[in-house]
C-alpha positions as CSV (number, residue, x, y, z in Angstrom):
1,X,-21.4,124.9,-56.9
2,X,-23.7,126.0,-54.1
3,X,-24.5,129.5,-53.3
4,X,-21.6,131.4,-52.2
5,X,-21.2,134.7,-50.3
6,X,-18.4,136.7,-51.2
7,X,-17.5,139.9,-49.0
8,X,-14.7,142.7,-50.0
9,X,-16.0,144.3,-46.1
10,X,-17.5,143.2,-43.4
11,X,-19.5,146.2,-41.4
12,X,-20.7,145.2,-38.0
13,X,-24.4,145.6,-36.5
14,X,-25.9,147.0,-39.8
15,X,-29.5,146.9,-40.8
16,X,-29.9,144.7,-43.9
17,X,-32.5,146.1,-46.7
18,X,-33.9,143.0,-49.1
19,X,-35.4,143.4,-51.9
20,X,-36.6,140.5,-54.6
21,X,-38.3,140.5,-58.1
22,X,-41.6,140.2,-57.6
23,X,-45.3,141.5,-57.7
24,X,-44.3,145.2,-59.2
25,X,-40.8,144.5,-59.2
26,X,-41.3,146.7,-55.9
27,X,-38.1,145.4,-54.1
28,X,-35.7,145.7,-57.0
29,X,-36.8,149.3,-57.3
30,X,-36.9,150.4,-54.0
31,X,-33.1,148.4,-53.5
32,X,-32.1,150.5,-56.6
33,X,-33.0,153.4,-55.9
34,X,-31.8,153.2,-51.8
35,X,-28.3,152.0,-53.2
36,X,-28.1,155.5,-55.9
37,X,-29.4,157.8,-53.4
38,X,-27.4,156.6,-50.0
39,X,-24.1,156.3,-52.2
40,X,-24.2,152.9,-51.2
41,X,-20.5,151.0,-52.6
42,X,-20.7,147.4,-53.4
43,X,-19.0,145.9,-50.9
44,X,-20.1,142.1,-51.8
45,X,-22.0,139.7,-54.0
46,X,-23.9,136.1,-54.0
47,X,-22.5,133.7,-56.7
48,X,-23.8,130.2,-58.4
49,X,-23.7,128.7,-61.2
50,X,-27.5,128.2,-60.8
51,X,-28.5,131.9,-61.1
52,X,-29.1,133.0,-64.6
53,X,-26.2,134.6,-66.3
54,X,-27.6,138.0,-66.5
55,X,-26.1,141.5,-65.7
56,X,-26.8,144.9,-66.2
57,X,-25.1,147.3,-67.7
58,X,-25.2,151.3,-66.7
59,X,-22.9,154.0,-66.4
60,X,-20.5,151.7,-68.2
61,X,-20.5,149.5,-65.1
62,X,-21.7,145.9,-64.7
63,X,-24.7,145.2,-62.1
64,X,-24.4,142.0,-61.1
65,X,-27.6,139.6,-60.5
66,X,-27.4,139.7,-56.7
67,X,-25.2,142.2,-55.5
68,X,-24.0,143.6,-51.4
69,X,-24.1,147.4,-50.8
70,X,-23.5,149.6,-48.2
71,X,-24.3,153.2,-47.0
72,X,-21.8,153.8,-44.8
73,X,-23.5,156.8,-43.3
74,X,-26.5,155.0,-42.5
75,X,-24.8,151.5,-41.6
76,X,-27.2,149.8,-43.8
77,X,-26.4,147.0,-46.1
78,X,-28.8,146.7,-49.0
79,X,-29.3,143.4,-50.9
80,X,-29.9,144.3,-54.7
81,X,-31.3,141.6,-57.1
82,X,-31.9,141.8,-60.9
83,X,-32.9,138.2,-61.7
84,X,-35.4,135.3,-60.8
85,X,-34.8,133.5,-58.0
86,X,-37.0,130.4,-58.6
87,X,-36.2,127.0,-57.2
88,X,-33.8,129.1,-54.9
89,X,-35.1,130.2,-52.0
90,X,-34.4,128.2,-49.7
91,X,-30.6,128.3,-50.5
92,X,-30.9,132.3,-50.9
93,X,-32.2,132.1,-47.1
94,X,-29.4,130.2,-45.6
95,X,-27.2,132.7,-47.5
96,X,-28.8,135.7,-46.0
97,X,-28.9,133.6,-42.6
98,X,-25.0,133.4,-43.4
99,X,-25.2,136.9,-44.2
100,X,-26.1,138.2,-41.1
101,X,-24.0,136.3,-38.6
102,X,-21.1,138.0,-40.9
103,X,-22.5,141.5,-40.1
104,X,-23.9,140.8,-37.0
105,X,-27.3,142.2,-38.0
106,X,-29.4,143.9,-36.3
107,X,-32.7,144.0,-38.0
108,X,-33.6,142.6,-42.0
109,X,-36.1,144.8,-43.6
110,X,-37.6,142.8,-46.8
111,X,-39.5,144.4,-49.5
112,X,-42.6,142.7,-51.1
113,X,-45.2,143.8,-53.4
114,X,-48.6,142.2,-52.3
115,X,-51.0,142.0,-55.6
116,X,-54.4,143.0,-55.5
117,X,-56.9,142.9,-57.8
118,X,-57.4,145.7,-60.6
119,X,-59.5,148.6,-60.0
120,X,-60.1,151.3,-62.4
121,X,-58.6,154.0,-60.9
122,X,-56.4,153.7,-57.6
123,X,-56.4,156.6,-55.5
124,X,-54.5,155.4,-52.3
125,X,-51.7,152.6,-52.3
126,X,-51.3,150.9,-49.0
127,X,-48.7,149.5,-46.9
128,X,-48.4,146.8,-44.3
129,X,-45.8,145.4,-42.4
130,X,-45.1,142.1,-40.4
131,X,-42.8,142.4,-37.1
132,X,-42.5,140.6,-34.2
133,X,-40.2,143.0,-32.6
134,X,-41.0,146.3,-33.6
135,X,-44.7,146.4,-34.4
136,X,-45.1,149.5,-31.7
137,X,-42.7,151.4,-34.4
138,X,-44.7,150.8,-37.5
139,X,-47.7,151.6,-35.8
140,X,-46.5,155.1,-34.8
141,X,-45.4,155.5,-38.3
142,X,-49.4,154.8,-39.4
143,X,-48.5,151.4,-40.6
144,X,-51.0,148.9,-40.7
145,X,-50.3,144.9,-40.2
146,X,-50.8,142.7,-42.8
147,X,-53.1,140.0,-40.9
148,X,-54.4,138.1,-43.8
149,X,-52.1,137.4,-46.6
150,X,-49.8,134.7,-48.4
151,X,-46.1,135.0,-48.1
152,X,-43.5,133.2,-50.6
153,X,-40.2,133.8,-51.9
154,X,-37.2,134.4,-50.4
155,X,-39.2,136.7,-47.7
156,X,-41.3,133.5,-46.9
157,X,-37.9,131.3,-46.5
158,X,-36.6,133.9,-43.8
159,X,-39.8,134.1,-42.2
160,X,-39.6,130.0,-41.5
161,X,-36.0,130.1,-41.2
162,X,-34.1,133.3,-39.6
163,X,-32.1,132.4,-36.9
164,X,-31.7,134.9,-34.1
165,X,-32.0,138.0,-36.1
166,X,-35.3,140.7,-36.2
167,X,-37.1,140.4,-39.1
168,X,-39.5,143.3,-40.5
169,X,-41.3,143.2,-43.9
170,X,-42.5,146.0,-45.2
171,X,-45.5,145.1,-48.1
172,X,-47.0,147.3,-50.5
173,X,-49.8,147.0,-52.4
174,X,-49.7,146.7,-56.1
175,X,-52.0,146.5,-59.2
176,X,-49.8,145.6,-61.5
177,X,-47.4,142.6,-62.9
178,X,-44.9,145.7,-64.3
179,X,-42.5,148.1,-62.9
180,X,-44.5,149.9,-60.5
181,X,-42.9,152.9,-59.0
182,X,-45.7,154.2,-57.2
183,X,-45.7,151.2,-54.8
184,X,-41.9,151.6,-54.6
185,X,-42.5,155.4,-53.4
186,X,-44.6,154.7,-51.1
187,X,-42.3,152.0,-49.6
188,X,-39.3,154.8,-49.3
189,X,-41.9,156.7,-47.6
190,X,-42.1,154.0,-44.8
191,X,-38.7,153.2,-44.6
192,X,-38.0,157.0,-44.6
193,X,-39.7,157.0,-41.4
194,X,-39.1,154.2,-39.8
195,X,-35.2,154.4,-40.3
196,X,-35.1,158.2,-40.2
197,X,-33.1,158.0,-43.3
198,X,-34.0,161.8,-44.2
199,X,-35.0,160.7,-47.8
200,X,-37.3,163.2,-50.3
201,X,-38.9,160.1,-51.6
202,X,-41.4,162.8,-53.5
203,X,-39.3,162.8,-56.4
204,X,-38.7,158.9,-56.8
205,X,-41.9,159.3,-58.7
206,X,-40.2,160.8,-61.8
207,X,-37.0,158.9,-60.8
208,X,-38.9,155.4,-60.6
209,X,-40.2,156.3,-63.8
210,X,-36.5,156.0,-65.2
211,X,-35.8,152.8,-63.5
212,X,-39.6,151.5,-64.7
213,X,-38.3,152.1,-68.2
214,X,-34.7,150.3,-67.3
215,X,-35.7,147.3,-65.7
216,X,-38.5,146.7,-67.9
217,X,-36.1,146.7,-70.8
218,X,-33.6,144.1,-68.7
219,X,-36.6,141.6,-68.5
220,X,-37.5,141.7,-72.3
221,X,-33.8,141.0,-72.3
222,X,-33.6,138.5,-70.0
223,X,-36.8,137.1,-71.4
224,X,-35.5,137.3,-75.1
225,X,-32.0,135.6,-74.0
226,X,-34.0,132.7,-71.8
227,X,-36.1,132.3,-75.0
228,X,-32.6,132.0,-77.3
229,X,-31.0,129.7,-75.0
230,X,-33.8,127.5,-75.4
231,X,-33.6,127.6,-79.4
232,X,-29.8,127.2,-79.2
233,X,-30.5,123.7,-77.1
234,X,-33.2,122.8,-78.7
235,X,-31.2,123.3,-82.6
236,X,-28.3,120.9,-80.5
237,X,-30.6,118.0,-80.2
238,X,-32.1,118.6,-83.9
């Protein structure tokens, strides 16, 4: 089975918010927290039989490995993702590229973290952004553009292969191969700005520090499960 997109609505001329594990796990934490604060309702998800089989579980509800939101409000659709998307990129991008001729999207806004070396003490995190379209509007915000830098993923397969729609990326630096909230606050910042979505991103700090805790726990999981599958095929052949 390839990817499939499955769609319970189908709101028209939205922004689409993307965000993928990563350096930082900045995307997943930023989509997370956009989705709780904007009262975003699942309104879709992405199926295959070649994701892992992982989902979350809070508030007694399941969180599936790539799920469709929306904030109604804001008429922004936010793509959430919990798992590793490895080997499936490419099909993730024609997906998204299915995606958005649904929805007639307007603009996708991806989230990446951008790793840098370790220093011993951080004082400032910065954040770039790549636009063909709106690079007057990121500027006016005090965004910098990234210039110099490597691009892969998901974001990287809708940089090569977005068809007719404005894509935006929003990076971040981070220092770290863990949850890193800080870099995820300072993303809401930007987005608060550029989208005018009225956020107090201030307290995301303490928030993040929740979801840090959270999705750190679903990769030891995910980790530990990955590492017992293997065990379980490996005791079949033995």
């Amino acid at each position: 089975m390839d990817m499939e997109l499955e769609l319970t609505k189908r709101p028209k001329n939205v922004i689409l918010i993307e965000g993928f594990p990563g350096f930082g796990l900045i995307g997943t934490i930023t989509t997370e927290f956009l989705i709780e604060h904007l009262k975003a309702e699942q309104i879709g998800r992405i199926k295959s039989n070649e994701l892992t089989p992982l989902v979350a579980i809070h508030d007694s509800e399941v969180i599936e490995p790539l799920g469709i939101f929306y904030s109604e409000k804001y008429n922004i659709v936010i793509l959430h993702a919990l798992t590793s998307l490895s080997g499936l990129e490419w099909k993730l991008g024609d997906v998204i590229n299915e995606l958005c001729k649904q929805l007639q999207v307007k603009e996708v806004v991806s989230i990446e973290g951008v790793g840098t070396p370790l220093m011993e003490e951080v004082k400032t995190i910065n954040p770039y952004y790549y636009s063909k379209t709106n690079s007057k509007k990121f500027e006016s915000i005090g965004v910098k553009p990234l210039k110099e830098g490597i691009v892969i993923g998901v974001t990287g397969a809708l940089l090569l292969n977005i068809k007719s729609t404005p894509l935006s990326c929003i990076f971040v630096e981070t220092h770290s191969k863990l949850p890193d909230s800080r870099g995820a606050a300072k993303v809401i910042e930007v987005l608060d700005k550029y989208l005018g979505l009225k956020i107090d991103y201030k307290p995301l700090l303490k928030k993040a520090e929740q979801f840090e805790k959270k999705l750190a726990g679903l990769i030891e999981q995910s980790q530990t499960t990955s590492v017992q599958q293997k065990e379980k095929e490996l005791s079949y052949l033995g």
